[in-house]
DRENROVEX-373352 format. One record per atom (N, C-alpha, C, O): x, y, z. Coordinates in steps of 0.02 Angstrom, whole numbers, padded with zeros to 5 digits, always signed. Each point is the difference from the previous one (the first is absolute). Example, Ala and Ser with C-alpha at 12.3 -4.5 7.8 and 13.67 -1.06 7.14 Angstrom:
+00660-00284+00390 -00045+00059+00000 +00045+00060+00000 +00052-00001+00033 -00070+00054-00069 +00042+00059+00003 -00039+00055+00037 +00025+00055+00008 
//
This chain:
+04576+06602+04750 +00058-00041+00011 -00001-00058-00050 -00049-00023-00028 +00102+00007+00022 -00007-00051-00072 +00035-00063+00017 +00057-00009+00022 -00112-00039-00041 +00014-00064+00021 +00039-00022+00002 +00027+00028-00048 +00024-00074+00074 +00067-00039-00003 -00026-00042-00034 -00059-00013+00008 +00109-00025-00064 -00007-00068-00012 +00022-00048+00064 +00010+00023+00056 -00006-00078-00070 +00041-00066+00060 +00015-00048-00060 -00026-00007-00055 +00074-00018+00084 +00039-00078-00071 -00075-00045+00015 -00037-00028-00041 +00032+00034+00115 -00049-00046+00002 -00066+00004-00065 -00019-00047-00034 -00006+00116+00030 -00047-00023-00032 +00022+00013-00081 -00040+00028-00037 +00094-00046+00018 -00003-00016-00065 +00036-00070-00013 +00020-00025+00053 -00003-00025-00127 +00005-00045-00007 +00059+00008-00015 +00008+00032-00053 +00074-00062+00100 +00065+00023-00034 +00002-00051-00045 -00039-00047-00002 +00107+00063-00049 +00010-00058-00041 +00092-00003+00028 +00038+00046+00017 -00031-00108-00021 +00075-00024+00020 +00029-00030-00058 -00027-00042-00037 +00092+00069+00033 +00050-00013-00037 +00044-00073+00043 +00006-00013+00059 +00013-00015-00109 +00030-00090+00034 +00052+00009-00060 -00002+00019-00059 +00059-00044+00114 +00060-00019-00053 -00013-00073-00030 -00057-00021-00008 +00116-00020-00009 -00010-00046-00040 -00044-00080+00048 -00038-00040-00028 +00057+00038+00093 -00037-00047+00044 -00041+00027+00032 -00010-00015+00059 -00027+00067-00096 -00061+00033+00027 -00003+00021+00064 -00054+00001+00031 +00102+00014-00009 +00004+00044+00076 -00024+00060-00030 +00016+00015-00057 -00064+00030+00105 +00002+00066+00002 +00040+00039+00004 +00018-00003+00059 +00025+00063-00097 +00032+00058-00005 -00018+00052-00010 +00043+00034+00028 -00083+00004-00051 -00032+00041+00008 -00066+00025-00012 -00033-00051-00009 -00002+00097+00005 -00079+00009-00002 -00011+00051-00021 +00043+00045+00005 -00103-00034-00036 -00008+00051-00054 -00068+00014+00034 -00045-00042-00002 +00035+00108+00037 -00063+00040+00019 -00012+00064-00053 +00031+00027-00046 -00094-00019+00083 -00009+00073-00047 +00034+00063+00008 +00041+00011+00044 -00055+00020-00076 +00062+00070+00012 -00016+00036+00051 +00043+00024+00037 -00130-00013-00026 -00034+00021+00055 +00034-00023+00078 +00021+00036+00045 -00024-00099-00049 +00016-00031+00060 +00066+00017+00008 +00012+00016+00058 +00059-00011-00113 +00050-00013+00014 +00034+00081+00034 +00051+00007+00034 -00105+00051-00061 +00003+00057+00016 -00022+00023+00062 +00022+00053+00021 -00076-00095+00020 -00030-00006+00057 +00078-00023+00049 +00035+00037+00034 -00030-00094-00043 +00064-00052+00038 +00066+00088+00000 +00017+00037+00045 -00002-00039-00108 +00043+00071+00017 +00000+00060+00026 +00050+00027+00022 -00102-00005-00023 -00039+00064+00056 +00019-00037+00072 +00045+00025+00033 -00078-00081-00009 +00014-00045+00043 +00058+00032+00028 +00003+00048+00038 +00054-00095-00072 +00062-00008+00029 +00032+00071+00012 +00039+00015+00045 -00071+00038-00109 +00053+00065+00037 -00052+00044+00082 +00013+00051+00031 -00049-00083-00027 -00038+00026+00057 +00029-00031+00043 +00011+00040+00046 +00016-00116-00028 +00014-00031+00045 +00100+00026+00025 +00037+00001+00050 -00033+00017-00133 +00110+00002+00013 -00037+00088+00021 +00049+00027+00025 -00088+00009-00024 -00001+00059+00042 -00016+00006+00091 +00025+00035+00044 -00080-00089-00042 -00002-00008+00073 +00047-00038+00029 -00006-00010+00061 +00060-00019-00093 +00043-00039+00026 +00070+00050+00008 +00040-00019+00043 -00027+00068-00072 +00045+00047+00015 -00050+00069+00030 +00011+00060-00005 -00049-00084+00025 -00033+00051+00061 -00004-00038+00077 -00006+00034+00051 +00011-00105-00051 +00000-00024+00050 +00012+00039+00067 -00032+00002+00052 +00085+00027-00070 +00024+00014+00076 +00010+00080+00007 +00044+00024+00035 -00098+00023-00082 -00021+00050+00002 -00042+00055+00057 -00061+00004-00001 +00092+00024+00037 -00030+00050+00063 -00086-00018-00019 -00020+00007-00057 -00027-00031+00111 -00053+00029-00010 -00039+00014+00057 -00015-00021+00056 -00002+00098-00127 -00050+00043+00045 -00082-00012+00007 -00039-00013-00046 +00021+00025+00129 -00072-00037+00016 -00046+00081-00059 +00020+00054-00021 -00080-00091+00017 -00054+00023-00057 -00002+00074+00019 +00002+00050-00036 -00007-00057+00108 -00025+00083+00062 +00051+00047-00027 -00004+00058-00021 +00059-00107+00030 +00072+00081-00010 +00011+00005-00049 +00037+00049-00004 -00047-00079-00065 -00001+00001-00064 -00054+00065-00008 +00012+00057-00019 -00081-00089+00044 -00020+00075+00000 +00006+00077+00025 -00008+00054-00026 +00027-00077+00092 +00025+00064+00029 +00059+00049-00060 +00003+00060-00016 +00036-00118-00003 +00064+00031-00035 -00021+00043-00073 +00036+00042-00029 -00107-00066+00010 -00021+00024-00057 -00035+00063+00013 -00005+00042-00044 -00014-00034+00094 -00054+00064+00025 +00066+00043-00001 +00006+00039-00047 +00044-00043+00094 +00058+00008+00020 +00023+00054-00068 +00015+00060+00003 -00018-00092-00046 +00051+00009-00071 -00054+00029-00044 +00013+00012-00059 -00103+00005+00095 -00036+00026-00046 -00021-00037-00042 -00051+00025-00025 +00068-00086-00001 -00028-00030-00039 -00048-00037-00002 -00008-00040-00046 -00037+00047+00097 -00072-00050+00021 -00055+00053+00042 -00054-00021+00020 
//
């Protein structure tokens, strides 16, 4: 299994407009590819929310069922 990065453990750098407010931030590509895996895992369990589910037992039953276990 292969390690995740975290923002935490690297050093971001921030972009400041002209009165030095923060606007944006520059991470590594690693991390920014981590954060995006992320989010399409989360917009998938979020349009599964309210998806039939079947208990572990009849999942198996259904597979014996269908030969496939």
């Amino acid at each position: 299994m292969k390690k995740r990065a975290t923002a935490a453990s690297y050093v971001s750098e921030y972009i400041t407009d002209a009165k030095g407010r923060r606007v944006s931030v520059v991470i590594p590509i690693e991390i920014y590819e981590d954060l995006m895996e992320d989010l399409q895992d989360l917009a998938i369990i979020a349009e599964r929310k309210n998806d039939e589910f079947i208990p572990y037992a009849e999942f198996r039953k259904q597979l014996k069922k269908n030969g496939r276990l």
